[in-house]
C-alpha positions, 0 to 999 in steps of 0.5 A: 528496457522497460522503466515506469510503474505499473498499477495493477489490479491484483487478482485474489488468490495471488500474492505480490511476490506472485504478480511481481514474478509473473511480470519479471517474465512478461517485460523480460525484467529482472528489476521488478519490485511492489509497493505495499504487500496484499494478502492473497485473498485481497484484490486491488491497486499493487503498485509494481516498480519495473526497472530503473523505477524500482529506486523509488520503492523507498520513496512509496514506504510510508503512502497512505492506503485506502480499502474497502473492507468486509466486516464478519461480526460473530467470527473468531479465526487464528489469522483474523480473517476468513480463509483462517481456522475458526476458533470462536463462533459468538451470538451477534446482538449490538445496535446501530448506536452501538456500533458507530460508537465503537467505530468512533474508539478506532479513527485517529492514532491507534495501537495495534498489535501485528497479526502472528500471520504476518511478515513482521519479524521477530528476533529474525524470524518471521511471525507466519512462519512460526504461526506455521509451527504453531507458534505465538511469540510476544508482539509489540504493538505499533502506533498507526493511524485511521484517517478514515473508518465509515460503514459503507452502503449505510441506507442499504445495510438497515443494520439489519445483522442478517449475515452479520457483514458490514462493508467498511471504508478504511483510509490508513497509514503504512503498516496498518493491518486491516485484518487485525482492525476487524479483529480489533473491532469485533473484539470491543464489540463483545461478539469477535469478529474477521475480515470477510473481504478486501479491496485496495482502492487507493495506494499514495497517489494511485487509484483503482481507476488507473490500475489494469488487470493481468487478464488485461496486462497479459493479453496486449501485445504491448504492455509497456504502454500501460507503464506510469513514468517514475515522476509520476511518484512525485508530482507533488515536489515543484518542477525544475529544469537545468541547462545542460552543464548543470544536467551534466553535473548531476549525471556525474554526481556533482551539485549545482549552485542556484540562489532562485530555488527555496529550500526543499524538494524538487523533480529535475529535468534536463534540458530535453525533458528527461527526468534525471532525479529527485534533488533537495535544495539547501541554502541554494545548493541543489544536490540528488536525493535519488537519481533515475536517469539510465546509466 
């Protein structure tokens, strides 16, 4: 049975739920989830959990993302970026000085309000689907943090405002809405704006270089070859290898008992290299966050 992860490169048009059913079908897998949803008219890295690996998800949650988005300044829309209905066309006039000053205002911790077309639930109910019916409903806004937020191409750009689009890099925490970022930033601008464009480059530790499209996917008659294993997720925690009583212990739930180890996080291997899971030592005590081992 297939067990990794697999970076892809999502076409546009597809949304995650669509890339991650149509490789439920190529791995004959019914375990099969994504890390991080991408908008349908997004491109780039979408990180799919196929088997036992689907265990770490929760462990992919709170990554960092990094995208590089198109700007629309003079664009007003009701999903906040350009697929969306137009509700206001403005007049674009901001100089250079102007619009790095307002870039300044949005790196670092920031408050942000969820799009109405979102997936965020409201008193159970989820934001597009009443965005659907025509619905708006009070939103909380939620602290997330731009790590990173420059205009890209600056020497080619000239400021020149032709067609009123900058490319943007964004380096972001989890739960961050680049659509509404853009919105965001047009709006301090005084003219609107929408997002015209979006490529993740980076999710956590995977980047666009490792990702493989499903042109590419499909088309290989072995595509398990292109599985990352699950360790990979953690290569940050320290190694540890146990004998096999102490691998026989964790395969049946037990903990272990070790003065060498600090405390902390490891990745745990059996004697033979098998990866068996992410364990926690405490005061010498070794015991299973998660384990990853087939059963």
């Amino acid at each position: 049975m297939p067990n990794g992860i697999l970076i892809v490169d999502k076409p546009a048009g597809w949304t995650s739920q669509d890339v991650a059913a149509k490789l439920r079908g190529v791995f004959h897998e019914k375990r099969v989830g994504h890390g991080g949803t991408l908008d349908p008219m997004a491109t780039g890295v979408l990180p799919i959990f196929l088997g036992r690996a689907t265990r770490a998800v929760p462990f992919f949650e709170h990554a960092d993302k990094v995208y590089e988005a198109v700007l629309r300044l003079g664009l007003v829309t009701d999903t906040q970026d350009t697929t969306g209905r137009t509700l206001e066309e403005r007049p674009v006039d901001i100089t250079s000085e102007q619009f790095e000053a307002v870039l300044a205002r949005f790196r670092g911790p920031i408050q942000q309000i969820p799009p109405m077309y979102s997936a965020v639930k409201v008193n159970g109910q989820k934001l597009y689907a009443l965005a659907r019916k025509g619905q708006e409903v009070e939103r909380e806004a939620r602290t997330v943090v731009i790590h990173e937020l420059t205009l890209l191409d600056r020497d080619n750009s000239q400021f020149s405002i032709l067609n009123s689009q900058f490319a943007l890099r964004v380096h972001c925490s989890k739960g961050t809405y680049v659509r509404t970022l853009c919105h965001d930033i047009g709006a301090a601008l005084g003219c609107g704006g929408c997002m015209a464009g979006l490529r993740r480059t980076r999710a956590g530790r995977y980047g666009i270089e490792q990702a493989h499209t499903l042109d590419e996917i499909l088309a290989d008659p072995d595509p398990a070859r292109f599985l990352l294993p699950v360790d990979s997720l953690f290569a940050d925690r320290p190694r540890c290898t146990v004998n096999e009583a102490g691998e026989h212990k964790l395969r049946n739930g037990a903990s272990l008992r070790t003065g060498k180890l600090a405390d902390g996080e490891y990745r745990v291997y059996g004697p033979a290299g098998d990866f068996l899971g992410l364990c926690a030592v405490n005061h010498g005590e070794l015991t299973t966050i998660k384990s990853f081992f087939e059963v």
